[in-house]
N, C-alpha and C positions, 0 to 999 in steps of 0.2 A: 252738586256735580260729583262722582264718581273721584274717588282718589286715585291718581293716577302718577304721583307724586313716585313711588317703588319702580314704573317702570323703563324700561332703556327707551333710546330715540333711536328711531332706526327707519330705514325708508317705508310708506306707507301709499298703496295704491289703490286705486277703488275706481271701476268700471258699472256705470247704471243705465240702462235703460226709461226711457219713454214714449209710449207709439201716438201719435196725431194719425187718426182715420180722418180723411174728408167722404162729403154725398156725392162729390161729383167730379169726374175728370176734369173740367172746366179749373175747376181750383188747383190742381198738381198746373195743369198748363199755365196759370197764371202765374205762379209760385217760379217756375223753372221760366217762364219768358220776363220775370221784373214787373209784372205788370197790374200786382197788389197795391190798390188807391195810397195804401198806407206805407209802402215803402219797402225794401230787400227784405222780406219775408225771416229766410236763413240768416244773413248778417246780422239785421236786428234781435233776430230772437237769440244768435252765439252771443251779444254783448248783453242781454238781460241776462243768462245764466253765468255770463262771467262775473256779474253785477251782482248776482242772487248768492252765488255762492259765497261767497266774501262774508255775506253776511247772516249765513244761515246759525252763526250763537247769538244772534240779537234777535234770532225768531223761534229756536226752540231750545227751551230755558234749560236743559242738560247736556249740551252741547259744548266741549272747551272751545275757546280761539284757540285759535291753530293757525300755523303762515299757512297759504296757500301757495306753493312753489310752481305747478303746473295746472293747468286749466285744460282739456282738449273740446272741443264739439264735433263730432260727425254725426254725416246724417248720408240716411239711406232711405231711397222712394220706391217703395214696391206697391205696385196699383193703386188703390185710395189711402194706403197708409206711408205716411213720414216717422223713420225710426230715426231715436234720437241715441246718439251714443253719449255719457257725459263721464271723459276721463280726469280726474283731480289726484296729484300726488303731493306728498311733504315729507319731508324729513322731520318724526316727532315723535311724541310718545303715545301718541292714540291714535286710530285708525280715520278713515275722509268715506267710508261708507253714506254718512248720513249727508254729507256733504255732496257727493256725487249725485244722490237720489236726490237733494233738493235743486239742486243745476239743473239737472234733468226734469224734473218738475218746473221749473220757473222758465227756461225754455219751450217746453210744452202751453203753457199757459199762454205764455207772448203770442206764441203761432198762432192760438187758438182767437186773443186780443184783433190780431192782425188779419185773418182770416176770416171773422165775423161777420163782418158785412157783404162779403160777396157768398157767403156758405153757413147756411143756420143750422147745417148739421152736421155740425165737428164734435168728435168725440174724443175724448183724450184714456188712453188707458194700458195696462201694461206697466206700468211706472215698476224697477224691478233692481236691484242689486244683482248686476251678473257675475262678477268678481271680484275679490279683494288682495292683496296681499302683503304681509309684513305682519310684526307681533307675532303673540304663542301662537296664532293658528297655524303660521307658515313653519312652524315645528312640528305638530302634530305627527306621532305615529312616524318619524324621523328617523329614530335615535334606537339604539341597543334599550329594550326591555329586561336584560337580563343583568345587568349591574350590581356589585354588592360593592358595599360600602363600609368603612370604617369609620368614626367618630369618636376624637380624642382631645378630652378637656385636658391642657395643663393648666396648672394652677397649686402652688404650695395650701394657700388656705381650703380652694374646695375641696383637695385630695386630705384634706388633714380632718375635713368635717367641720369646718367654721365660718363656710359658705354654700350656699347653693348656688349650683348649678344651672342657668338659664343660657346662656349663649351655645351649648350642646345640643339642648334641647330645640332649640331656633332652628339651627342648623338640620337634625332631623326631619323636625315639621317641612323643610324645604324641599327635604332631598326626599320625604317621601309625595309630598305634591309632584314632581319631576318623577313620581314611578322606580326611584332607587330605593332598591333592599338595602336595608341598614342592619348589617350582618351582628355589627359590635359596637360597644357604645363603652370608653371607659375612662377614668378620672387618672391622671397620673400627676405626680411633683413636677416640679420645673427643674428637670434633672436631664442634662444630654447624653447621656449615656441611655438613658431610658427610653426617652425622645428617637433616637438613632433606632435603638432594638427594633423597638414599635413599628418602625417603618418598615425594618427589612423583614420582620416577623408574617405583619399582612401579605407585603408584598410577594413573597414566600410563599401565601396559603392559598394566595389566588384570589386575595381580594382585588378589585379592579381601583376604589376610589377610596385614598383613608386623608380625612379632612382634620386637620390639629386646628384647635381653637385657644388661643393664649399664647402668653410668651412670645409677641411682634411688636412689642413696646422699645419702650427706652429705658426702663429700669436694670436694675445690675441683675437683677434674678430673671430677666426677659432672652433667654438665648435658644430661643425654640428655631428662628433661623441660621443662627450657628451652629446645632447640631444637627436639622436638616440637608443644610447646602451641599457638605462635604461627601454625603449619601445619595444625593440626584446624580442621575446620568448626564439630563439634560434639562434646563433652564427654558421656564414658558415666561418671558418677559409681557407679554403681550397680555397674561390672564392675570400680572400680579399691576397694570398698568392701568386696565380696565378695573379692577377694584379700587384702587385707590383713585382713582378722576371720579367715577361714581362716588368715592365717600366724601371727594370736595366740594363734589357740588354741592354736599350735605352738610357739614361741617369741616371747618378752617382746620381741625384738628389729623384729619384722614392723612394729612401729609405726614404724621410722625409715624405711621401704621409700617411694617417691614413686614406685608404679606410675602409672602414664599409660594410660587406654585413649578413643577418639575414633574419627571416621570423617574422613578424605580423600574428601568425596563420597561413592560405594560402597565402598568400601574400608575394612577397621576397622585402626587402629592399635594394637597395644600394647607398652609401652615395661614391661620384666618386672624385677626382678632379675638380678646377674651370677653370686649364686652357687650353685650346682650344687643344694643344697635350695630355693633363695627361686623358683629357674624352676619346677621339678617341682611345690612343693606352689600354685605359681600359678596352673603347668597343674589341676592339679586341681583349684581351684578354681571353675573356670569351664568344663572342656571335661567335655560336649560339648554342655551346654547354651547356651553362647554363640552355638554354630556356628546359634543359631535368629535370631540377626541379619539372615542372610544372605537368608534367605525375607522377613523385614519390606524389609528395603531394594529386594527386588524386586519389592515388593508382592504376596509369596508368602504366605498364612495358613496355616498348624497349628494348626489347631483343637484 
């Protein structure tokens, strides 16, 4: 299966379709008067897709479990055809598209079980994803294109040249996946006097986003949040909350992490992790739903 392990949980909705054509009026009229040898038509065929869907990762083998939170069935009879609607929602980290379209198919099927005997020319077809929503797609094409970005490794040994560099570089890869221009990229000591400049320097030049990576430890040389805080305007509790719950669920250690995230005026600050997993899964924490800052602060809505 798909690793899916990097991404957030978040509501997840999926609408599918499936049409039952019958040969003959006789069938809708029996269908709608109860009068199918086999029994309520519609109710049995809503309890097989409630049945079905449940268990659609024991039938197709890439498929995660997943709770199923909501179930819907409607159905619409427009002359010889039965439209099936099959709505499935959850709260998680991958989408209920295939879910829905297997409801919808196993509904379909039942009718067709149910129907047989009085009508040998049932067709079943149409079967379709009509919508989806939740994950990256409901970001698509959302958010400012026009972003620049700053990237600032602290760290005594790698600015000395006795380490490389990987957690900056993570971070990049991130932010240019998300469509941000990464204006500058630079190594600095763990020195708050430097730390501070840096910030009001970009902030100054009209960079929109400078992300510090290191110095959120508990070491005596870790003061990348104490020369940040006293330089924010205003304090984003919320983006530095949401990375550290994402690094626990990951490791017992995320708790000792002092991420930092604020605004310099228009500009948003955040002060990450130095090491190579604490940047990556902090990028993932928050991108690319953060990047909706950027429209609030310029008085831009997404509705």
């Amino acid at each position: 299966m798909v690793d899916i392990t990097h991404k957030n949980t978040t509501l997840r909705i999926a609408t599918a379709q499936a049409i039952v054509k019958v040969s003959k009026p006789e069938t809708i009229e029996a269908i709608k008067n109860d009068t199918v040898p086999k029994g309520n038509v519609l109710a049995m065929s809503k309890a097989a897709g409630l049945l079905g869907v449940k268990r659609t990762p024991d039938i197709l083998p890439d498929c995660h479990p997943l709770p199923i939170e909501y179930t819907g069935v409607e159905y619409d009879i427009n002359g010889l055809e039965i439209i099936v609607l099959f709505t499935v929602k959850t709260i998680y980290k991958t989408g209920v598209e295939v879910e829905a379209m297997h409801g919808a198919s196993v509904v379909a099927l039942n009718m067709y079980d149910m129907l047989k005997p009085i009508d040998k020319g049932i067709e079943i077809h149409a079967i379709k994803l009509l919508n989806k929503k939740g994950g990256k797609s409901d970001f698509k094409n959302r958010f400012r294109t026009d972003i620049k970005a700053a990237v600032i490794v602290c760290s005594d040994t790698i600015s000395a040249g006795d380490k490389e560099d990987r957690a900056g570089k993570a971070i990049i890869e991130k932010l240019e996946a998300s469509n941000v221009e990464v204006e500058d990229y630079i190594v600095i000591p763990d020195e708050s006097e430097i730390i501070q400049n840096k910030a009001k320097e970009y902030q100054e030049a009209g960079i929109d986003l400078v992300i510090y990576t290191g110095g959120t430890g508990l070491s005596n040389r870790d003061v990348t949040p104490e020369a940040l805080i006293p330089v924010l305007d205003r304090r984003i509790p919320g983006i530095e909350e949401a990375i550290r719950n994402y690094g626990q669920d990951r490791t017992p250690y995320a708790m000792l992490s002092r991420s930092v995230a604020g605004t310099i005026k228009n500009t948003l600050v955040l002060a990450l992790p130095g090491s190579t997993n604490g940047a990556k899964e902090s990028m993932d924490a928050v991108f690319p739903s953060i990047l909706h800052i950027f429209g609030v602060l310029r008085g831009v809505r997404h509705d």
